[in-house]
N, C-alpha and C positions, 0 to 999 in steps of 0.2 A: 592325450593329443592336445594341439593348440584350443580346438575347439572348445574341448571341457575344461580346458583351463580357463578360456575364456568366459564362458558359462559357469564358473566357478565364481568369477568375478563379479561377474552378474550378481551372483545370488549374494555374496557383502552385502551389494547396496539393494536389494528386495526386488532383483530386476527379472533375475531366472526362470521367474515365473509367468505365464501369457496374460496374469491377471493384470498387471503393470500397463499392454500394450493392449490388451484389449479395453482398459480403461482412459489411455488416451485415445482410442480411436473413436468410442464411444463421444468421449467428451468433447470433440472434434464434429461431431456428422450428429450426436442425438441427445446435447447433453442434458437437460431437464428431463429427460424418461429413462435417461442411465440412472440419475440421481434416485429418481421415482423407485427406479428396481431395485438398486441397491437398500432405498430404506423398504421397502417394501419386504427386503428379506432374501435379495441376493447380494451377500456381502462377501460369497466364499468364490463368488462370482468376478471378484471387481477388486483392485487394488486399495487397501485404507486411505481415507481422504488427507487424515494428518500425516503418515508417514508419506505419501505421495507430494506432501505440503511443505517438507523438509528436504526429500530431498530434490525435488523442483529448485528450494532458494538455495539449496548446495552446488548446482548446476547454474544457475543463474548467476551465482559468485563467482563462480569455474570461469563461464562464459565472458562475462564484462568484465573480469581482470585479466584477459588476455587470452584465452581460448577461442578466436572467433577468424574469421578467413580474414582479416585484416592485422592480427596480431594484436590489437592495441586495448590499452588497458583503458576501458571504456568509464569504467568505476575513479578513477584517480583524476582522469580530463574532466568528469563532471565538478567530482570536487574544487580542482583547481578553477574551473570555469566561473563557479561561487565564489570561490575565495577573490580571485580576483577582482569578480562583480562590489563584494563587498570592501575591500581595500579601497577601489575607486571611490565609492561612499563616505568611508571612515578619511580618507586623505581631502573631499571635499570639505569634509564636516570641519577636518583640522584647519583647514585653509579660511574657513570661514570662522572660525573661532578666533586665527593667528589675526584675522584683522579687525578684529573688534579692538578698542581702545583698552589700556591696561587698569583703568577704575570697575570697566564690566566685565574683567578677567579675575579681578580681584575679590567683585563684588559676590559675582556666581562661580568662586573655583570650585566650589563644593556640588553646584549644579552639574557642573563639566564634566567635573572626576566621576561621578555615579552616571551619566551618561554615558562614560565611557566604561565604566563597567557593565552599565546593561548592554552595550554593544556585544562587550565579550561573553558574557553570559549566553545570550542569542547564538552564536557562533559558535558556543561547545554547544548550543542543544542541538544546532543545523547539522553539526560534526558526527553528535551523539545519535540522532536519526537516519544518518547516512550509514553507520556503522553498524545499527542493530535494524536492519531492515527487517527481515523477519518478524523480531516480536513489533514492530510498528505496524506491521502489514498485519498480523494475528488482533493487536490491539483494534485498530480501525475496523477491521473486520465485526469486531464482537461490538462496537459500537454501533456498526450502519446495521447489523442484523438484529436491534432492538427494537427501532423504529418500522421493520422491514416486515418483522414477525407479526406484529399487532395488523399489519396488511394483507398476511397470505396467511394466516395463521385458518382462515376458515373456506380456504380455496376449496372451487369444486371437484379437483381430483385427488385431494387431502383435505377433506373436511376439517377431520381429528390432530390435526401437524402439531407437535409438540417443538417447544424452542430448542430443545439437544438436536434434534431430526431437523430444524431448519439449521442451525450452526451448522452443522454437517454437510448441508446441500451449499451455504456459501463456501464453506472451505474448500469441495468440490467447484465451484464455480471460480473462486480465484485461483484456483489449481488451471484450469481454463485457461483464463487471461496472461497468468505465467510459463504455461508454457507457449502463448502465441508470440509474447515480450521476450523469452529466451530465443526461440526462434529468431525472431527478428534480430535480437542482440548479435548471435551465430552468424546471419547475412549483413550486418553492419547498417539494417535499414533506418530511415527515421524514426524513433519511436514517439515522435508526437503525432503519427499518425498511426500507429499501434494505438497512443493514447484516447484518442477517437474511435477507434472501432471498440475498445475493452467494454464502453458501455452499451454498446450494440451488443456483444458476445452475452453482456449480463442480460438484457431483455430477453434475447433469445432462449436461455435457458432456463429463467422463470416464468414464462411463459408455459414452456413445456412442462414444468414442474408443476406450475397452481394450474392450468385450465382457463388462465385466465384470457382474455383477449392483450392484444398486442397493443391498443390503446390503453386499457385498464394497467396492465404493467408497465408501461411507461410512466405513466401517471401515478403510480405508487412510490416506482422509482424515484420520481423526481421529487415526492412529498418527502420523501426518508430522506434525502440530501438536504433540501430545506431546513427539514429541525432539527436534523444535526447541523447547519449552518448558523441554524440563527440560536442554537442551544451553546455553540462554541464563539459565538457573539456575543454573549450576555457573559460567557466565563472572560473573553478577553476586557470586558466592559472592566466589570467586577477586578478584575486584577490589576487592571489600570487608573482605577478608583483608587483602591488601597495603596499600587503604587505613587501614587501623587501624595495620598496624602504624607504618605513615608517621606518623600524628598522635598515636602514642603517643610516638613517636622524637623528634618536633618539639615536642609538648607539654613532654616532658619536660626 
C-alpha cells in the first residue's frame, strides 16, 4: 500500500521508528532530562544523537536550497549577499589604491599583491565554511564543550559526567537549535531572531541537565564563550604577528 511504502521510506532515512519523534518531542518540551535519560541508560528509548545530527543538516540543506513555502534557495542569496558585501570592499580597497600616486604603487606593489591575496585567501575559507557546514558546526561544537565540561562536569544531578556523556548531550542540544533553525528556514522566518533564542534553548536544557540554577548556567555559559573568545584572540593575534613579519620579509 502507499502507506508502507511510505514507511518504507521512512525507515532509509532512520525515521520509521517512534524513537525519531518521540526524541524530537522530547527535545522540544523537556530537553535536559531527555538527555539525562537517555545517558542514564535509555538509549533504545530515544533516537542516536549523531545520526539525528546528520540527518537534521541533511534536511536543513534540503530546506535552505529550496524546500521551504517560498521556494527560494535561501543557502545561494546568503552567499551571494557576502560576496557582494565583499566586492563592495575589495572595489573600495581598489579605488583607493588606483589613487594613490604611481612612486607608492611602485614602491609597495608587492604590499598590494599579497593584500590582495590575503583577501582571496579569506574568501575561499568564508566559501569553504559555508560549504562544510556540518563539520564546522561538529568542530565548534567539540571546542565550546571543553570549556563547558570543566563547568558541569561535577553538577548535582551528574555528579560523575564523563566528557563522551557531556559531547553527547551538546550534540543533542544542537540537534535542538537545528531543528527550531530548520523550522523557521521551512516558514521563511528571520533567523536572526531564531539566532537569539538558540542561546535561550541552550540554557534551558543545561539547566535541566546539571541541576543547576538558571543564573549559575548562564553564567557558565557565558564564561565558556569568553575563553574561547579570548583563546581565538590570541590565535588571531599570533598569526598576524607571523603574518607581518612575513610581508615585511617579502616586501622588503
Amino acid at each position: 500500500s502507499l502507506k508502507a511504502a511510505f514507511l518504507l521510506f521512512l525507515d532509509v532515512w532512520g525515521l520509521g521508528n517512534r524513537g525519531m519523534f518521540r526524541s524530537i518531542r522530547d527535545l522540544l518540551l523537556r530537553p535536559g532530562y531527555m538527555i539525562r535519560d537517555y545517558l542514564g541508560g535509555m538509549q533504545m528509548a530515544y533516537f542516536p544523537p549523531f545520526k539525528m545530527f546528520f540527518l537534521l543538516a541533511t534536511f536543513s540543506i534540503l530546506v535552505s536550497s529550496g524546500f521551504n513555502l517560498k521556494g527560494e534557495n535561501q543557502l545561494s542569496k546568503a552567499i551571494e549577499s557576502y560576496e557582494k558585501g565583499f566586492d563592495v570592499v575589495q572595489q573600495e580597497s581598489n579605488q583607493i589604491s588606483d589613487e594613490e600616486d604611481e612612486d607608492y604603487k611602485k614602491k609597495h606593489a608587492k604590499t598590494i599583491e599579497i593584500g590582495k591575496k590575503i583577501n582571496s585567501v579569506v574568501k575561499s575559507f568564508i566559501k569553504f565554511l559555508t560549504d562544510h557546514q556540518t563539520l564546522v558546526e561538529l568542530f565548534w561544537l567539540l571546542i565550546l564543550s571543553l570549556p563547558l565540561y570543566t563547568l558541569f562536569k561535577d553538577s548535582p544531578a551528574i555528579p560523575d559526567l564523563y566528557y563522551p556523556e557531556f559531547f553527547v548531550a551538546m550534540v543533542y542540544i544542537t540537534n535542538l537549535m537545528n531543528i527550531v533553525s530548520t523550522v523557521a528556514s521551512f516558514l521563511c522566518i528571520n533567523l536572526v531572531a531564531i539566532g537569539l533564542i538558540s542561546p535561550l534553548l541552550s540554557i534551558i536544557a543545561l539547566k535541566q541537565l546539571s541541576g543547576y540554577s538558571y543564573f549559575r548556567t548562564t553564567l557558565s555559559l557565558i564564561a565558556s564563550i569568553v575563553i574561547i573568545g579570548i583563546a581565538c584572540m590570541i590565535i588571531v593575534v599570533m598569526i598576524g604577528i607571523v603574518a607581518g613579519f612575513m610581508l615585511a620579509n617579502y616586501a622588503s
